[in-house]
C-alpha positions in Angstrom: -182.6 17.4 -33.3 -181.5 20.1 -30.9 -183.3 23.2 -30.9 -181.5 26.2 -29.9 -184.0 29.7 -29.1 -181.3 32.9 -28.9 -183.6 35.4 -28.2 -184.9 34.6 -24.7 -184.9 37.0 -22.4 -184.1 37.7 -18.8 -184.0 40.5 -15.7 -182.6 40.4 -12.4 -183.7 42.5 -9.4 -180.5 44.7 -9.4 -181.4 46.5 -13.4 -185.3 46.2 -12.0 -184.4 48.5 -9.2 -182.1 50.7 -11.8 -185.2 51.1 -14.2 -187.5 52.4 -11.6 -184.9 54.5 -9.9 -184.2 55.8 -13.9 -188.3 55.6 -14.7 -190.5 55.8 -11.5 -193.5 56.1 -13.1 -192.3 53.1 -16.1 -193.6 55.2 -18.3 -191.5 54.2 -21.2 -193.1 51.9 -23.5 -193.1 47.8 -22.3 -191.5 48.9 -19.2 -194.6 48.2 -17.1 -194.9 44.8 -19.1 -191.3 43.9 -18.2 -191.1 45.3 -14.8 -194.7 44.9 -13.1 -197.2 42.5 -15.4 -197.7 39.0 -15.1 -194.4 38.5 -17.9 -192.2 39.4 -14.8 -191.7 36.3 -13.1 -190.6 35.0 -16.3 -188.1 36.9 -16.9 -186.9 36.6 -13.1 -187.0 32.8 -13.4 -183.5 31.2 -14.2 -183.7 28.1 -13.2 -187.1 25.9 -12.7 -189.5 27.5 -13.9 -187.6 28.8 -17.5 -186.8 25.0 -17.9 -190.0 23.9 -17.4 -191.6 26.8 -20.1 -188.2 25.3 -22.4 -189.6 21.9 -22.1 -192.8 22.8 -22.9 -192.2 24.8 -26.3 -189.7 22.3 -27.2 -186.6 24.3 -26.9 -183.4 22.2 -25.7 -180.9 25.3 -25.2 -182.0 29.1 -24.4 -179.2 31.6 -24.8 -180.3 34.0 -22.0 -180.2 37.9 -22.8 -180.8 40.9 -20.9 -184.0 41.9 -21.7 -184.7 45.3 -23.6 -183.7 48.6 -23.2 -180.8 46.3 -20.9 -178.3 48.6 -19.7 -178.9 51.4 -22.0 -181.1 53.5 -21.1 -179.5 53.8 -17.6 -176.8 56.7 -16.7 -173.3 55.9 -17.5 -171.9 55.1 -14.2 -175.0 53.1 -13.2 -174.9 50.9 -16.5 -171.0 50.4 -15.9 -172.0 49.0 -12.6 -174.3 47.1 -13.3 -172.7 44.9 -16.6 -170.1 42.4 -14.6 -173.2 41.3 -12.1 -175.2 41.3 -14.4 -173.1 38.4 -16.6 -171.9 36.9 -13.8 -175.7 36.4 -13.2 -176.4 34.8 -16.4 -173.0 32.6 -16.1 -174.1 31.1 -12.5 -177.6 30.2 -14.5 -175.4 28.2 -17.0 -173.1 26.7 -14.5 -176.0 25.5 -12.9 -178.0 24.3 -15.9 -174.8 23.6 -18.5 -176.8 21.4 -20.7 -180.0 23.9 -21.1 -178.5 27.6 -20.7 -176.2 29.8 -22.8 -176.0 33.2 -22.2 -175.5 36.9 -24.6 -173.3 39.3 -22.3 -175.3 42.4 -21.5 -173.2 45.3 -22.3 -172.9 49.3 -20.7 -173.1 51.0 -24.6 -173.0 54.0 -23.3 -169.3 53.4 -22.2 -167.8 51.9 -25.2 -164.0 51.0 -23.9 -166.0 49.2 -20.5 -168.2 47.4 -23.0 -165.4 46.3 -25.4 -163.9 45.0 -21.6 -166.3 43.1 -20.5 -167.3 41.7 -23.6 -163.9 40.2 -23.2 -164.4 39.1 -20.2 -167.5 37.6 -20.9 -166.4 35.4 -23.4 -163.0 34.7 -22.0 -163.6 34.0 -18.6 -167.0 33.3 -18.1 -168.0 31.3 -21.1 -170.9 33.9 -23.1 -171.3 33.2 -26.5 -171.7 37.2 -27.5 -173.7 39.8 -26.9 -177.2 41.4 -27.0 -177.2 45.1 -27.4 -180.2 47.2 -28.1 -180.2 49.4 -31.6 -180.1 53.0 -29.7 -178.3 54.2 -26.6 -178.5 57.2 -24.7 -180.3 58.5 -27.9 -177.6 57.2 -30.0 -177.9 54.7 -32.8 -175.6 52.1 -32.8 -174.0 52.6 -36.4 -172.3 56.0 -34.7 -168.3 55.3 -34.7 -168.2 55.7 -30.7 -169.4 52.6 -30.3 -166.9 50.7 -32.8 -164.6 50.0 -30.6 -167.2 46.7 -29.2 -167.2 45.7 -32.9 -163.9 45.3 -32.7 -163.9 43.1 -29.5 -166.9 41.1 -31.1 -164.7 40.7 -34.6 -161.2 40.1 -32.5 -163.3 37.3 -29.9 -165.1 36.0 -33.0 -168.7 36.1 -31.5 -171.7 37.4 -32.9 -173.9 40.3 -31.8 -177.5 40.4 -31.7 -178.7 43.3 -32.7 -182.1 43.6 -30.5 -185.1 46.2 -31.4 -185.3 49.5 -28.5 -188.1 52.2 -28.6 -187.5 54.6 -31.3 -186.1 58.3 -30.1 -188.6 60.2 -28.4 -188.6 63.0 -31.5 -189.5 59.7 -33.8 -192.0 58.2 -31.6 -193.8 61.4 -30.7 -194.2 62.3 -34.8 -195.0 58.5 -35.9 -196.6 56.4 -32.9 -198.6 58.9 -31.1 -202.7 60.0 -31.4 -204.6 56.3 -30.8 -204.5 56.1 -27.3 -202.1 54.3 -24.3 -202.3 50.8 -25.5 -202.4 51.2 -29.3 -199.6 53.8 -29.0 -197.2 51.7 -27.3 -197.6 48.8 -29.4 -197.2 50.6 -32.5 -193.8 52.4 -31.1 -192.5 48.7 -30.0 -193.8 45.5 -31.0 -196.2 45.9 -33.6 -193.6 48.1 -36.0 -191.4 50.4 -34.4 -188.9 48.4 -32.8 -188.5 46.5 -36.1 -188.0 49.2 -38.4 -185.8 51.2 -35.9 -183.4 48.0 -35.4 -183.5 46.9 -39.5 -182.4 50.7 -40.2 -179.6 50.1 -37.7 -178.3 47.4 -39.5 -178.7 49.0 -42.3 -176.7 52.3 -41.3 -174.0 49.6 -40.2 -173.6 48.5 -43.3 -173.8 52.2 -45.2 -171.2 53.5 -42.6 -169.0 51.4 -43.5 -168.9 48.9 -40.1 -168.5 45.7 -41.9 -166.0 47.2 -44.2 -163.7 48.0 -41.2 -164.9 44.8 -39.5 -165.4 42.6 -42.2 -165.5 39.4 -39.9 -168.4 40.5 -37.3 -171.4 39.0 -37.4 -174.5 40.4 -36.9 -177.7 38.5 -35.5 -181.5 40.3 -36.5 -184.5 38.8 -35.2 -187.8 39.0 -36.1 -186.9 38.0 -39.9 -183.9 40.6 -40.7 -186.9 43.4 -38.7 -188.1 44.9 -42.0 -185.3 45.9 -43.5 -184.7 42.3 -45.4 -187.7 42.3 -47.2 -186.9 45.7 -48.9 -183.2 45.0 -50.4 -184.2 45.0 -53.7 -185.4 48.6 -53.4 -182.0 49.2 -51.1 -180.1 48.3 -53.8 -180.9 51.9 -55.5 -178.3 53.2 -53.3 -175.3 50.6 -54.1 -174.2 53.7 -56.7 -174.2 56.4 -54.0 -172.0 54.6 -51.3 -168.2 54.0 -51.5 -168.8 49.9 -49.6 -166.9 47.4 -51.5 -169.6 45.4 -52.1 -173.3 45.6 -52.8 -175.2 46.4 -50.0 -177.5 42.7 -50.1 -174.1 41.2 -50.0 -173.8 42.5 -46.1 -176.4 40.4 -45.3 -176.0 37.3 -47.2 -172.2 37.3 -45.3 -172.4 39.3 -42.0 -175.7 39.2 -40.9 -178.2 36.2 -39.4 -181.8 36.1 -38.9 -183.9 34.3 -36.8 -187.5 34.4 -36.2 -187.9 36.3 -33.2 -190.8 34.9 -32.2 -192.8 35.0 -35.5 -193.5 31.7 -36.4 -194.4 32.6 -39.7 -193.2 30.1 -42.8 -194.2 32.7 -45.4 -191.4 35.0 -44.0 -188.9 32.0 -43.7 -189.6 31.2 -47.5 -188.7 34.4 -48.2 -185.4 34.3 -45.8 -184.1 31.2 -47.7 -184.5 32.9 -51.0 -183.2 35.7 -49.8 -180.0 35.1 -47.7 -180.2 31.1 -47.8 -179.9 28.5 -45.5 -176.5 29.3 -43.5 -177.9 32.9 -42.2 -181.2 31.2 -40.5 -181.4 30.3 -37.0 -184.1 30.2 -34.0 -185.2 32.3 -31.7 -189.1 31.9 -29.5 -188.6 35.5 -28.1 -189.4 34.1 -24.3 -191.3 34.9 -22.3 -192.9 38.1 -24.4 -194.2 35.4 -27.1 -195.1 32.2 -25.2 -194.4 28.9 -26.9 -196.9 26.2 -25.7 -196.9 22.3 -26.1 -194.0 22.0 -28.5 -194.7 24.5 -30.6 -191.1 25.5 -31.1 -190.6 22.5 -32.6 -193.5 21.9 -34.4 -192.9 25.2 -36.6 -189.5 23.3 -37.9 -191.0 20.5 -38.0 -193.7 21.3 -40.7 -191.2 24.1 -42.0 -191.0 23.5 -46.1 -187.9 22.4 -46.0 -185.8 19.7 -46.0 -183.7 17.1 -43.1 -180.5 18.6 -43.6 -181.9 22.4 -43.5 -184.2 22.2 -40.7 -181.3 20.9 -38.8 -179.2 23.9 -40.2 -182.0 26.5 -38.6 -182.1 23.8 -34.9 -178.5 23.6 -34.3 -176.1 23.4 -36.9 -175.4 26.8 -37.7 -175.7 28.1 -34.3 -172.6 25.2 -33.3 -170.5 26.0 -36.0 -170.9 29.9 -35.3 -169.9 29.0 -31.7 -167.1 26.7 -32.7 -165.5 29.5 -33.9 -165.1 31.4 -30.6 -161.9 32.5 -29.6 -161.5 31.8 -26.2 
């Protein structure tokens, strides 16, 4: 059974050097984690090392991703720059690895028509499989209509976007996440709840806006089991009445949008996945190197899933194939 993770992350020196020049101090939250903590050489490592950690959690195939904020919270022209090396980076990883690396293009939001362009590119010419965005950029969410235009590259190319969590705005983190110290404060902004909720209510401001109603054949990717927002479409549905979409909003998810784990290994929240979008929306994700799988442990959370043969192979590889199979090249 092949195990795909698509959430596993990467940096290269080049966006390092952007983020300080941007953040000197890395004062954003997770920036020091990412940039200067022992979780750095992980996300450096492309080749030995990243196999080695694959091997160990029982992952077969990584598709690589920029690792978060990416590109976006970099000026315009620096960000613009900064996308073609940093695919071709993650396409000389798969060249060299072709039977253990996939790769999610890394994208410059904050220039839309460049993004749509190279998001192109990246699938046409260098072989990427989609893209990895973050849910805000330069203190935009990613539902506003200036960034349609690489939703309609990712519908055109027929490759899915994975919608990734980003630190809340600063007016939102200051009000909810602040008063309990450094620590505490950045891990309730980011990992512990406010990445999660800020990414699920992009999706869901997708869907209200009317995205998948103008692209109704993108897909969407949310990790960390739909980040909140799936576990509350019952209670959504009290606004089905108020919207003009052309279908219920829980229909948006059980047709445009995938969820993986994210790194939660949690069988509770896949019950509740399978019951609530089913079988053909759930794939896998680890979340590398920020949640370290250890001694097959990848596996072993299918393995001893609830489920049956034919649907743990669904979550491994079969729906992530026939997603890709569907690329147009």
């Amino acid at each position: 059974m092949t195990l795909y993770g698509l959430e596993e992350h990467f940096v290269t020196a080049d966006v390092i050097e952007a983020w300080k020049r941007r953040d000197p101090q890395l004062a954003e939250p997770m920036m020091k984690w990412a940039v200067a903590s022992e979780i750095t050489p992980a996300l450096l490592d492309l080749d030995s090392g990243r196999v080695a950690a694959m091997d160990d959690a029982g992952i077969d195939v990584s598709v690589l991703s920029l690792t978060t904020p990416g590109l976006q919270n970099l000026d315009t022209a620096e960000a613009v720059a900064l996308q073609a090396p940093t695919n071709d980076a993650i396409a000389a990883a798969v060249r060299r690895h072709p039977d253990r690396f996939q790769g999610f293009a890394a994208l410059a939001t904050s220039a839309p028509s460049a993004a749509a362009d190279e998001l192109r590119r990246a699938v046409t010419e260098l072989g990427l499989n989609g893209t990895l965005v973050n849910a805000n950029s330069g203190g935009r969410a990613l539902d506003a209509p200036e960034f349609w235009e690489i939703y309609e590259a990712a519908e055109d190319l027929r490759v899915p976007v994975y919608l990734h969590p980003s630190v809340p705005f600063p007016a939102v983190t200051e009000a909810y996440y602040r008063g309990f110290g450094g620590a505490v404060d950045s891990m309730l902004a980011t990992g512990a709840f406010g990445w999660h909720y800020d990414a699920g209510l992009t999706a869901l401001r997708m869907i209200i806006g009317g995205v998948f109603d103008r692209f109704p054949g993108l897909q969407l990717v949310l990790g960390h089991w739909g980040e909140v927002v799936l576990f509350y479409l019952d209670r959504i549905a009290a606004m089905d009445k108020l919207t003009d979409l052309r279908r219920p909003i829980a229909e948006y998810f059980r047709s445009n949008i995938f969820i993986t784990p994210g790194g939660i290994s949690s069988h509770k929240y896949l019950r509740w996945s399978l019951e609530t979008v089913g079988i053909e929306r759930i794939m896998y994700a680890s979340d590398h190197p920020f949640n370290r799988e250890h001694a097959g442990s990848a596996r072993h959370f299918l393995e001893t899933a609830p489920i049956g043969e034919a649907d743990r192979e669904r979550i491994a590889y079969r729906n992530w194939e026939r997603l890709v199979a569907g690329i147009r090249r």
